[in-house]
MIFI-537691 format. One line per 8 residues: for each residue x, y, z of N, C-alpha, C, O, CB. Coordinates in steps of 0.02 Angstrom, whole numbers, padded with zeros to 5 digits, always signed. Glycine has a CB too. Example, Ala and Ser with C-alpha at 12.3 -4.5 7.8 and 13.67 -1.06 7.14 Angstrom:
BEGIN
+00660 -00284 +00390 +00615 -00225 +00390 +00660 -00165 +00390 +00712 -00166 +00423 +00565 -00224 +00452 ~ +00642 -00112 +00354 +00684 -00053 +00357 +00645 +00002 +00394 +00670 +00057 +00402 +00704 -00030 +00286
***
This chain:
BEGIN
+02969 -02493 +04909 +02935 -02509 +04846 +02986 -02542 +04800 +03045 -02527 +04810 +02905 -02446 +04813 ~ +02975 -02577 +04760 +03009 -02638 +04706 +02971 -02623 +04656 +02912 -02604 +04653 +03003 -02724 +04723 ~ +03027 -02638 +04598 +02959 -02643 +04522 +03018 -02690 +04489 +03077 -02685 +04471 +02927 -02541 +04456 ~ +02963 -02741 +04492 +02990 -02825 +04455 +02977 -02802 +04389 +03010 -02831 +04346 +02938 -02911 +04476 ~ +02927 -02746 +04365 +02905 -02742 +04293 +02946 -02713 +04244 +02998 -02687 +04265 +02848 -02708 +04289 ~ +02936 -02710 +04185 +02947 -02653 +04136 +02886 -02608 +04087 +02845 -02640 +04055 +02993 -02686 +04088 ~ +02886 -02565 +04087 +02854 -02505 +04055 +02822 -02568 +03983 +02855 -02615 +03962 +02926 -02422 +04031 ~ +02752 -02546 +03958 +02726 -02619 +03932 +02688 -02669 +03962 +02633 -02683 +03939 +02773 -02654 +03917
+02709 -02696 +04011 +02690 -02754 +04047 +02613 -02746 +04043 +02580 -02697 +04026 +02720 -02757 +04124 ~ +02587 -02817 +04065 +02512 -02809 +04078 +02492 -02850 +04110 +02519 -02905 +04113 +02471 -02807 +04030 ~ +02445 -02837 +04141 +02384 -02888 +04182 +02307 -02889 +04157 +02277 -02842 +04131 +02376 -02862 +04265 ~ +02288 -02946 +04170 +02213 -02935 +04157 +02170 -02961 +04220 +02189 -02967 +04278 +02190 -02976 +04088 ~ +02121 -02972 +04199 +02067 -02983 +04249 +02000 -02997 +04205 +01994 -02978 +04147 +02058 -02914 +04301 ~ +01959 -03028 +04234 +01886 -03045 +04205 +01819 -03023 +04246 +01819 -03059 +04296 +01881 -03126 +04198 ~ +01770 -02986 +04247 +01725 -02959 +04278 +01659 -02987 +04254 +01649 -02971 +04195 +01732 -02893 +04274 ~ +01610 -03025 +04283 +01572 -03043 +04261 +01524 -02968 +04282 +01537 -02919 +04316 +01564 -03115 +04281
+01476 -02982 +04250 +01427 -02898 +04282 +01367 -02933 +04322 +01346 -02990 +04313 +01381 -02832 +04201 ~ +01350 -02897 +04359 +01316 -02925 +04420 +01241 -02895 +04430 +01224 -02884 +04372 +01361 -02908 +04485 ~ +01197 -02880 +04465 +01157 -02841 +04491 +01187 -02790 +04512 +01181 -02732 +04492 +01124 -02865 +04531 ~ +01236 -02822 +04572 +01285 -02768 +04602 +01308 -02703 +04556 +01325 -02648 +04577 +01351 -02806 +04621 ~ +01303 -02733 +04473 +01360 -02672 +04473 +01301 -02647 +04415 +01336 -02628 +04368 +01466 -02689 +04446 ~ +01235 -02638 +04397 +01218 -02587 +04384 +01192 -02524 +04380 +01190 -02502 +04438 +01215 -02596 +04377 ~ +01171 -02486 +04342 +01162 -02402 +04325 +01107 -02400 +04406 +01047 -02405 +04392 +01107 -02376 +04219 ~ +01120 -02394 +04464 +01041 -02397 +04516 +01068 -02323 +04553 +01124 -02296 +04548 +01027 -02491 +04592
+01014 -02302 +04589 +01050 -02249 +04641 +00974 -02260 +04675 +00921 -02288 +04661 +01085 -02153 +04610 ~ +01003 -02219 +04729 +00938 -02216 +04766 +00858 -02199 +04759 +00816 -02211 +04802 +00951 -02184 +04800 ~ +00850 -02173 +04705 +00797 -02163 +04667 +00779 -02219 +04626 +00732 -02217 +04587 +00806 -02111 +04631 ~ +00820 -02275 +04635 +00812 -02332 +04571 +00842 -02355 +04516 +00890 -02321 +04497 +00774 -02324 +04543 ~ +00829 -02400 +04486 +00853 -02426 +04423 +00864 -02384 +04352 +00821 -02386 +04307 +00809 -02475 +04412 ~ +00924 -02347 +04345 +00933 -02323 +04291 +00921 -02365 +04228 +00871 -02360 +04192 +00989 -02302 +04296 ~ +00986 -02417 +04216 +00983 -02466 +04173 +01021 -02516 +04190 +01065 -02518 +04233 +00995 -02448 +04115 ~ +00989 -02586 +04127 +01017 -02630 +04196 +01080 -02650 +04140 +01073 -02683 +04088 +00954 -02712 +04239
+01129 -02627 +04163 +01176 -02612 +04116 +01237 -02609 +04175 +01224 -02593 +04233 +01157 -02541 +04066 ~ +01308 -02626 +04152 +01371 -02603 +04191 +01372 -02528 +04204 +01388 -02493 +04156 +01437 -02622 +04151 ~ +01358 -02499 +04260 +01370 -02426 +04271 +01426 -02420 +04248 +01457 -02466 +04223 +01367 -02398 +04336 ~ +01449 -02352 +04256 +01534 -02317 +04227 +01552 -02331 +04313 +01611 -02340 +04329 +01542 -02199 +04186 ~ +01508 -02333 +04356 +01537 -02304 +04440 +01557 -02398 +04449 +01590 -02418 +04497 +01447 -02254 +04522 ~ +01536 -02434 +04407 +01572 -02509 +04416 +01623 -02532 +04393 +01664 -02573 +04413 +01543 -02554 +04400 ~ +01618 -02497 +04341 +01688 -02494 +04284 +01743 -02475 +04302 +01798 -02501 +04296 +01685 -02451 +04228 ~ +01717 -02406 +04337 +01776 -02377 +04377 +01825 -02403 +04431 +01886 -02407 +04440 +01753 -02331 +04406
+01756 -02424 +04470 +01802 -02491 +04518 +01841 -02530 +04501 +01895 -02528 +04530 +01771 -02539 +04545 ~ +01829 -02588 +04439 +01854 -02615 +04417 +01915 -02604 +04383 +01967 -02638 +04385 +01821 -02631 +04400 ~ +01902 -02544 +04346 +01975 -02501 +04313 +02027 -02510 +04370 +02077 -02545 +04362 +01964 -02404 +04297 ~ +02012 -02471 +04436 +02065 -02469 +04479 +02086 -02534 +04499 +02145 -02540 +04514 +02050 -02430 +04533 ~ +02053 -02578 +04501 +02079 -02652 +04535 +02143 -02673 +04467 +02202 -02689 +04476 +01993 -02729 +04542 ~ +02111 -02668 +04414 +02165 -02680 +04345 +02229 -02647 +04364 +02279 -02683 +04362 +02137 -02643 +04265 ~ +02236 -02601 +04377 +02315 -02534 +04397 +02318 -02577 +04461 +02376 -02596 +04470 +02299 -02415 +04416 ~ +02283 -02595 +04500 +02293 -02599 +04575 +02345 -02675 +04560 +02397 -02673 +04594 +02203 -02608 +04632
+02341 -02719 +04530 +02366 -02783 +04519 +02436 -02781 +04525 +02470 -02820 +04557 +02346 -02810 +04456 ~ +02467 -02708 +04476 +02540 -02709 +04479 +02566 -02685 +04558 +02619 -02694 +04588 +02568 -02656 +04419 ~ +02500 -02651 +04577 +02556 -02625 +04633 +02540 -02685 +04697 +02584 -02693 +04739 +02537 -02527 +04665 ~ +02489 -02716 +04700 +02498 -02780 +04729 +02576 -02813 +04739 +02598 -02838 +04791 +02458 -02824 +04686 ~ +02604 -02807 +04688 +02662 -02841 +04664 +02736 -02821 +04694 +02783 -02857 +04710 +02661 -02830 +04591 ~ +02725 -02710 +04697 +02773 -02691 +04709 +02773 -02662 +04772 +02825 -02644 +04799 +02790 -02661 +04665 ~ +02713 -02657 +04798 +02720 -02630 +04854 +02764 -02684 +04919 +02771 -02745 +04916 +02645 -02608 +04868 ~ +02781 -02649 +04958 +02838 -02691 +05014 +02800 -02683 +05076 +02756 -02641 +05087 +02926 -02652 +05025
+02826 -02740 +05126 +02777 -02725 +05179 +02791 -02667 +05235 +02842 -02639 +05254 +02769 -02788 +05215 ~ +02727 -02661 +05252 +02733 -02575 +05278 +02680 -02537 +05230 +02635 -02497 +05240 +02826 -02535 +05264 ~ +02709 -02573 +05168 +02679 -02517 +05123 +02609 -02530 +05097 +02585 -02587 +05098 +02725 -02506 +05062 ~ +02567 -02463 +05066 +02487 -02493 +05037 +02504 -02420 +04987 +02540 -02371 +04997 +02390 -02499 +05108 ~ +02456 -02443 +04927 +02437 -02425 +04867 +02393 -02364 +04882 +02370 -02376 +04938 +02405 -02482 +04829 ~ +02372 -02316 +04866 +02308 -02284 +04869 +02298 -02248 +04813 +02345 -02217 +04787 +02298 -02244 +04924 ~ +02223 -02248 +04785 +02221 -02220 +04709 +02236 -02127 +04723 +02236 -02100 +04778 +02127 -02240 +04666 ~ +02244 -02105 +04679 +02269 -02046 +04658 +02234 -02019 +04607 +02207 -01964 +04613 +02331 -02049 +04642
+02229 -02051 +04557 +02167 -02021 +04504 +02127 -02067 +04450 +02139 -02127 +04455 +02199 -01965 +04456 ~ +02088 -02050 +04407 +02066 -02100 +04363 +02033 -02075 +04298 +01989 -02033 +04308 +02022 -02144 +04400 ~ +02042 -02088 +04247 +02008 -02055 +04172 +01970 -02126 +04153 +01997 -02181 +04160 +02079 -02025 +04097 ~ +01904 -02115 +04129 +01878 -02162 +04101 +01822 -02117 +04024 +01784 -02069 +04022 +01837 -02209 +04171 ~ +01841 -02158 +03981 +01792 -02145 +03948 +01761 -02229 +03911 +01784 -02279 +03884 +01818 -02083 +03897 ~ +01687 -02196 +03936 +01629 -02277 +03934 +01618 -02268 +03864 +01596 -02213 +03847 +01536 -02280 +03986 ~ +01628 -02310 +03820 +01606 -02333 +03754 +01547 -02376 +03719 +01511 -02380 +03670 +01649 -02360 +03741 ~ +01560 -02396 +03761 +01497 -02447 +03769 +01451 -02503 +03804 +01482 -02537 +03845 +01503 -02467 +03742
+01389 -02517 +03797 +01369 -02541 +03872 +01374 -02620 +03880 +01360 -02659 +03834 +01289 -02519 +03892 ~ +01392 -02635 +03935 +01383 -02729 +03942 +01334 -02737 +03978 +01315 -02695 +04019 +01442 -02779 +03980 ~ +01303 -02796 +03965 +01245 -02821 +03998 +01271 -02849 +04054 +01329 -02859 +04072 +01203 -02869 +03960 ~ +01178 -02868 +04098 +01226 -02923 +04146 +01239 -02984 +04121 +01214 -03013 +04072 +01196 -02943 +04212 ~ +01281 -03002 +04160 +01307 -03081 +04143 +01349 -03075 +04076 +01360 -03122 +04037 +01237 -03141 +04128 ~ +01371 -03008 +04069 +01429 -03005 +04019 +01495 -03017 +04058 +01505 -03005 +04118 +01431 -02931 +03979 ~ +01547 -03050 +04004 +01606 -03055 +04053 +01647 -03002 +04017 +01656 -02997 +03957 +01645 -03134 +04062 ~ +01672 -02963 +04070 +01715 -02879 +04030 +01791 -02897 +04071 +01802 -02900 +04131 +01667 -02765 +04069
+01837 -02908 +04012 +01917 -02906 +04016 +01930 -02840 +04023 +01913 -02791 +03990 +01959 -02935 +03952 ~ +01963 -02845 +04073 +02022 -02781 +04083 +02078 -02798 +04072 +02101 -02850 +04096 +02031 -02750 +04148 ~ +02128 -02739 +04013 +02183 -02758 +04021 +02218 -02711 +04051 +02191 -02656 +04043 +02206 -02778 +03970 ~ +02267 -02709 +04082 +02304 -02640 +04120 +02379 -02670 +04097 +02414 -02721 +04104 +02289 -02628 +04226 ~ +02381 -02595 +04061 +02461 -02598 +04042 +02504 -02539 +04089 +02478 -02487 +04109 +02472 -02578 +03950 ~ +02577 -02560 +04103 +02628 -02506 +04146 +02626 -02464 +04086 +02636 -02483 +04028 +02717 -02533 +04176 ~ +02615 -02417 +04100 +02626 -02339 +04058 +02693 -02320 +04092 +02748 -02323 +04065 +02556 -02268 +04076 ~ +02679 -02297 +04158 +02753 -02288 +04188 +02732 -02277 +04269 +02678 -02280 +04299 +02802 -02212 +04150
+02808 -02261 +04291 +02839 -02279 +04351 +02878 -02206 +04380 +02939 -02198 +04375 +02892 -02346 +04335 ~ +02835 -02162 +04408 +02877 -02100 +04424 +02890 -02093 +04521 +02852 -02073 +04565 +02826 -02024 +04388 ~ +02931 -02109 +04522 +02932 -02137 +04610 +02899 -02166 +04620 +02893 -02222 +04595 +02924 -02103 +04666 ~ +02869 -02147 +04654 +02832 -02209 +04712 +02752 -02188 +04670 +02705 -02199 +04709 +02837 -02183 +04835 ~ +02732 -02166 +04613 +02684 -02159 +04568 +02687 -02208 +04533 +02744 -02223 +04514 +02684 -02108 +04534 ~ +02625 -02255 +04509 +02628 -02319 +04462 +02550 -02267 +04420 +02503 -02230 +04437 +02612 -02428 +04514 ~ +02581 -02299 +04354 +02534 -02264 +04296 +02517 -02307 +04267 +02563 -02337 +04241 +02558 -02217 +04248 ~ +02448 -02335 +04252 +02418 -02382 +04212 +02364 -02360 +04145 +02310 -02331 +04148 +02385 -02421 +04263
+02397 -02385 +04090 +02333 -02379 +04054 +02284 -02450 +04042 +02312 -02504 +04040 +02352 -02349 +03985 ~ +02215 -02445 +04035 +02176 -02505 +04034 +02116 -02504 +04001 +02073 -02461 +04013 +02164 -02525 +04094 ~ +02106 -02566 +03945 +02049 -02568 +03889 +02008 -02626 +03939 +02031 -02664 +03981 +02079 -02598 +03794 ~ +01950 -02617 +03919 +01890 -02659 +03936 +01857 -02677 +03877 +01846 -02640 +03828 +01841 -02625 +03982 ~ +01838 -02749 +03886 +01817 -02770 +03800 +01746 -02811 +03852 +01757 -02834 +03908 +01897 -02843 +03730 ~ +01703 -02812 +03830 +01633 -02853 +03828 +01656 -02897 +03767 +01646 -02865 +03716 +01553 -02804 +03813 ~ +01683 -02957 +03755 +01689 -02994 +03685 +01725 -02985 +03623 +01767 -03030 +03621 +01639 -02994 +03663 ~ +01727 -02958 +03586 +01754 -02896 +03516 +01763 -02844 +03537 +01815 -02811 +03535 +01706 -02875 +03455
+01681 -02824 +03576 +01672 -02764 +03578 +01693 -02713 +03641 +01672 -02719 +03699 +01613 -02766 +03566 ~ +01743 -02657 +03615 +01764 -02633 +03665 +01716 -02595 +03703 +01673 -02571 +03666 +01814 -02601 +03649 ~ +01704 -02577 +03784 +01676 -02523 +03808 +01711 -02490 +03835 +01688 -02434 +03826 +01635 -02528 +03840 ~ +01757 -02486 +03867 +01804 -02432 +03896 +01894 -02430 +03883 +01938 -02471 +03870 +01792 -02439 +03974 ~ +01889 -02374 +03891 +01980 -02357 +03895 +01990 -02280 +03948 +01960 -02227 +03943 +02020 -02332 +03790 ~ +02040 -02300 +03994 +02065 -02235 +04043 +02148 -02253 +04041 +02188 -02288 +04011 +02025 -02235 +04139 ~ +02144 -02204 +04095 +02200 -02213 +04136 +02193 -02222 +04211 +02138 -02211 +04237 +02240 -02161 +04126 ~ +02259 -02245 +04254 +02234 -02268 +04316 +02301 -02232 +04357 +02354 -02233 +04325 +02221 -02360 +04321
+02303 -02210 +04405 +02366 -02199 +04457 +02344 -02206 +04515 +02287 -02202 +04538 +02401 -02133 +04457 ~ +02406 -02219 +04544 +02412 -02250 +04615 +02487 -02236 +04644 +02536 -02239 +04606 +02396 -02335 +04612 ~ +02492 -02221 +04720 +02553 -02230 +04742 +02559 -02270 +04780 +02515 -02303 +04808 +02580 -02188 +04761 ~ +02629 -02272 +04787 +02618 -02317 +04846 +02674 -02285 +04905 +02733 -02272 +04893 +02633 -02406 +04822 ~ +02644 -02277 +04965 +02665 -02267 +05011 +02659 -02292 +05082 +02611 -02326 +05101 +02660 -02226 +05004 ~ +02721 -02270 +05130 +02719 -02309 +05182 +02633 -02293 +05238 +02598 -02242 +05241 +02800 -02291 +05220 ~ +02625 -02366 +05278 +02552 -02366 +05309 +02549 -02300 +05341 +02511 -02252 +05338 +02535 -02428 +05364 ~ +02611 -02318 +05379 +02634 -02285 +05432 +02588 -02195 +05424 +02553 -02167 +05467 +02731 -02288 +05423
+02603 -02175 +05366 +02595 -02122 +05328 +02528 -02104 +05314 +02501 -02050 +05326 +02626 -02130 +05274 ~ +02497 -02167 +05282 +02431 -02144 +05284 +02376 -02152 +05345 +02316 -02138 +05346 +02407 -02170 +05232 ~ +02417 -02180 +05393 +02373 -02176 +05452 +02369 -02108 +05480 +02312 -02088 +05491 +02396 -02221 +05506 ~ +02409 -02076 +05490 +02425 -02004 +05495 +02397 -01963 +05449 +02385 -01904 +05464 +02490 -01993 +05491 ~ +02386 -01983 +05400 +02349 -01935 +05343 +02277 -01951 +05362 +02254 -01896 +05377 +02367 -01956 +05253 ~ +02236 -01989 +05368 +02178 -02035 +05387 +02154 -01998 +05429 +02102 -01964 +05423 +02190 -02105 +05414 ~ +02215 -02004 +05506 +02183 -01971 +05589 +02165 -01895 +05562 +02106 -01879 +05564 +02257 -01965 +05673 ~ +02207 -01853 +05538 +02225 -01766 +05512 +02135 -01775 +05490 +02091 -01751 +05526 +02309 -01743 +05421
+02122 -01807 +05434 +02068 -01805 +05404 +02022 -01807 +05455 +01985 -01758 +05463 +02060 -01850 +05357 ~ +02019 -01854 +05491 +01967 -01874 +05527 +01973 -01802 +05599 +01937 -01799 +05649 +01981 -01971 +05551 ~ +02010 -01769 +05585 +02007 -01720 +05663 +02062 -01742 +05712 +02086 -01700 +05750 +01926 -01732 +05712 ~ +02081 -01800 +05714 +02124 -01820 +05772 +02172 -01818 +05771 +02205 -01835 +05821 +02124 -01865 +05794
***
């Protein structure tokens, strides 16, 4: 693992909202609105950007945890900025915090973690899971 960054740094990203990503479950159409379960995705891809960066080969990212609190709703065909800032860097732990704005208007803020460790590693963690 490498970290080109410093504590601060940021990335963004642009999410247009889709069909794909609203309020539905198998019972149907909640609202046709950005779910939080799309947001969420998206949150992690924002954190996921830095470790794109630092991870080395061999190595892959895998999330670890996530805080979101939804503020407010975007439509579809809203375009929602993520920004993900380095909070910090505790070994092979990358810590992101990240705002989501629909326009002015903010709808979300969490936090994001991820490590990164060797494949090698989580293939072995993967098989254990799986029985083998």
């Amino acid at each position: 693992m490498k970290n080109p960054f410093s504590l601060g740094d940021q990335k963004t990203f642009l999410q247009t909202v889709t069909e794909a990503d609203v309020a539905a479950f198998d019972a149907g159409l909640v609202h046709p609105v950005y779910a939080t379960f799309a947001l969420a995705r998206d949150a992690e891809w924002s954190g996921r950007l830095f470790v794109l960066e630092m991870k080395e080969a061999g190595e892959e990212g895998i999330g670890t945890g996530l805080e979101i609190k939804h503020l407010s709703p975007a439509l579809l065909g809203s375009h929602v900025l993520f920004r993900a800032t380095l909070e910090g860097v505790h070994g092979n732990e990358v810590v992101t915090r990240f705002t989501a704005h629909a326009g002015e208007r903010l709808i979300a803020t969490g936090r994001q973690w991820q490590r990164i460790v060797a494949v090698e590693k989580l293939e072995k963690i993967f098989a254990a899971a799986a029985g083998k």
